[in-house]
C-alpha positions as CSV (number, residue, x, y, z in Angstrom):
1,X,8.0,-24.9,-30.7
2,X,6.2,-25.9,-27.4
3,X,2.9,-24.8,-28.8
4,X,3.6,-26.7,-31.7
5,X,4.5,-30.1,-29.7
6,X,1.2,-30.0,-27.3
7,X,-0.8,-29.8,-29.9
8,X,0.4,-32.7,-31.6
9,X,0.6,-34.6,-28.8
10,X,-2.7,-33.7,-27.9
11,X,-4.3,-34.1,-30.9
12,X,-2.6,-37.4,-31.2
13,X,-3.7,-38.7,-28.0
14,X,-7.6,-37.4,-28.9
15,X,-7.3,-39.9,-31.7
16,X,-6.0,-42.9,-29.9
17,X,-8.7,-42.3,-27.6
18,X,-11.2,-42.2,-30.4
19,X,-9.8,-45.1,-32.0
20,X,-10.1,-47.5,-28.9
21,X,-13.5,-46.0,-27.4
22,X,-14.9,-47.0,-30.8
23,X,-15.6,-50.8,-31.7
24,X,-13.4,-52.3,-33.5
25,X,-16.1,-52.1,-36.7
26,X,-16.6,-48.7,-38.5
27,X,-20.2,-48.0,-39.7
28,X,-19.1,-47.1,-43.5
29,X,-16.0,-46.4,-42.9
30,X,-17.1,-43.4,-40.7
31,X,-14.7,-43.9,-37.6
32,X,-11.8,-44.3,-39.9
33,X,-12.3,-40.9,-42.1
34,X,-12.8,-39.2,-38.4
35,X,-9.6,-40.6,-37.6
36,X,-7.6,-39.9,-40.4
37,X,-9.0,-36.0,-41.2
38,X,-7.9,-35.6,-37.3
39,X,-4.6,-36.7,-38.0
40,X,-4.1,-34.7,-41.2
41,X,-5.4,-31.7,-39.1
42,X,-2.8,-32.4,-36.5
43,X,-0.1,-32.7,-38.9
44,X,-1.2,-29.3,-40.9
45,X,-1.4,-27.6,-37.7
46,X,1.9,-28.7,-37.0
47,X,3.6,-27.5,-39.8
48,X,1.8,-24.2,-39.9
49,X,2.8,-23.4,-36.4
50,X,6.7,-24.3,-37.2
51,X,7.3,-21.6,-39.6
52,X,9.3,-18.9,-39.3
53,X,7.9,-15.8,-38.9
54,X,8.0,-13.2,-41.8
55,X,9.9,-10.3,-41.8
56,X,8.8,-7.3,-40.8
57,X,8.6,-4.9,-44.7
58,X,11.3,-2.8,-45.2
59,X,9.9,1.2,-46.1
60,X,13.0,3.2,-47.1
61,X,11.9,6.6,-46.9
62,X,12.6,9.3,-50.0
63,X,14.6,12.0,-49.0
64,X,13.1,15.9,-48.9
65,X,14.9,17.8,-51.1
66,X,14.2,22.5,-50.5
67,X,14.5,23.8,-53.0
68,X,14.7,27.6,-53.1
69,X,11.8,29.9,-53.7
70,X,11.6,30.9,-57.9
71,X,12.7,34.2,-58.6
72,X,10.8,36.5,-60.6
73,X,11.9,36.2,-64.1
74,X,10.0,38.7,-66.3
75,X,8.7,36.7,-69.3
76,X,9.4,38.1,-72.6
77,X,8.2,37.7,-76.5
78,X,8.5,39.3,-79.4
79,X,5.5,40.9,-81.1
80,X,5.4,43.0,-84.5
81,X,4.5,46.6,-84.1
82,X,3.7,49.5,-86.7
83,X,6.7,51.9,-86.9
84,X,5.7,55.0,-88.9
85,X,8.1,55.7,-91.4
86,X,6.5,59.3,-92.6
87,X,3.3,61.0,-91.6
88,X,1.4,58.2,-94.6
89,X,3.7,54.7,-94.8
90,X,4.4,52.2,-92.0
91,X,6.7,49.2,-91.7
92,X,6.5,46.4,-89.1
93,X,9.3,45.7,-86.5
94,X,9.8,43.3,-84.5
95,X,10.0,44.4,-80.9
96,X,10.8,42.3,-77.9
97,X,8.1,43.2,-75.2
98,X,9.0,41.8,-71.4
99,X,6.4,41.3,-68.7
C-alpha cells in the first residue's frame, strides 16, 4: 500500500513539475497529451498495484489405491472334438479345454 502511494505521489509531483517548467502554450497540444497519458499511467499503476494477491491453486492429490497381485486363473473354452463311436463312425462333443 506504501508502494502504491509513492508512486502516485511521485508520479504526480513529476507532472506538476512538467506542467509549470513548460510555458503556459502547448505546441499542438503536445504538453498536454504528455501530461494527461502520465497521469492515466499513474492512476493504472495505482490500481494495478492495489490488488489483492491471487490465491495460491489448490492440487488435491488422488489417492493410491494396491491392489493385490492377479491370481492365476486358468482360462478355459469349449472346443468340439471327434469322439469315435466304433472303429468307422464319429460324433462331435463338446469338450471344455482349460489353459
Amino acid at each position: 500500500m506504501r508502494f502504491a502511494t509513492t508512486i502516485a505521489l511521485a508520479t504526480a509531483a513529476l507532472a506538476a513539475a512538467l506542467a509549470t517548467a513548460h510555458p503556459a502554450r502547448a505546441a499542438q497540444g503536445r504538453n498536454a497529451a504528455l501530461i494527461g497519458g502520465l497521469a492515466i499511467g499513474a492512476a493504472g499503476a495505482a490500481i494495478l498495484l492495489n490488488r489483492p494477491a491471487r490465491a495460491a491453486p489448490v492440487v488435491v492429490e488422488e489417492e493410491i489405491i494396491e491392489r493385490p497381485a492377479p491370481r492365476y486363473v486358468p482360462t478355459c473354452r469349449m472346443e468340439r472334438r471327434r469322439v469315435w463311436i466304433d472303429s468307422e463312425s464319429y460324433t462331435y462333443r463338446r469338450v471344455e479345454v482349460c489353459e
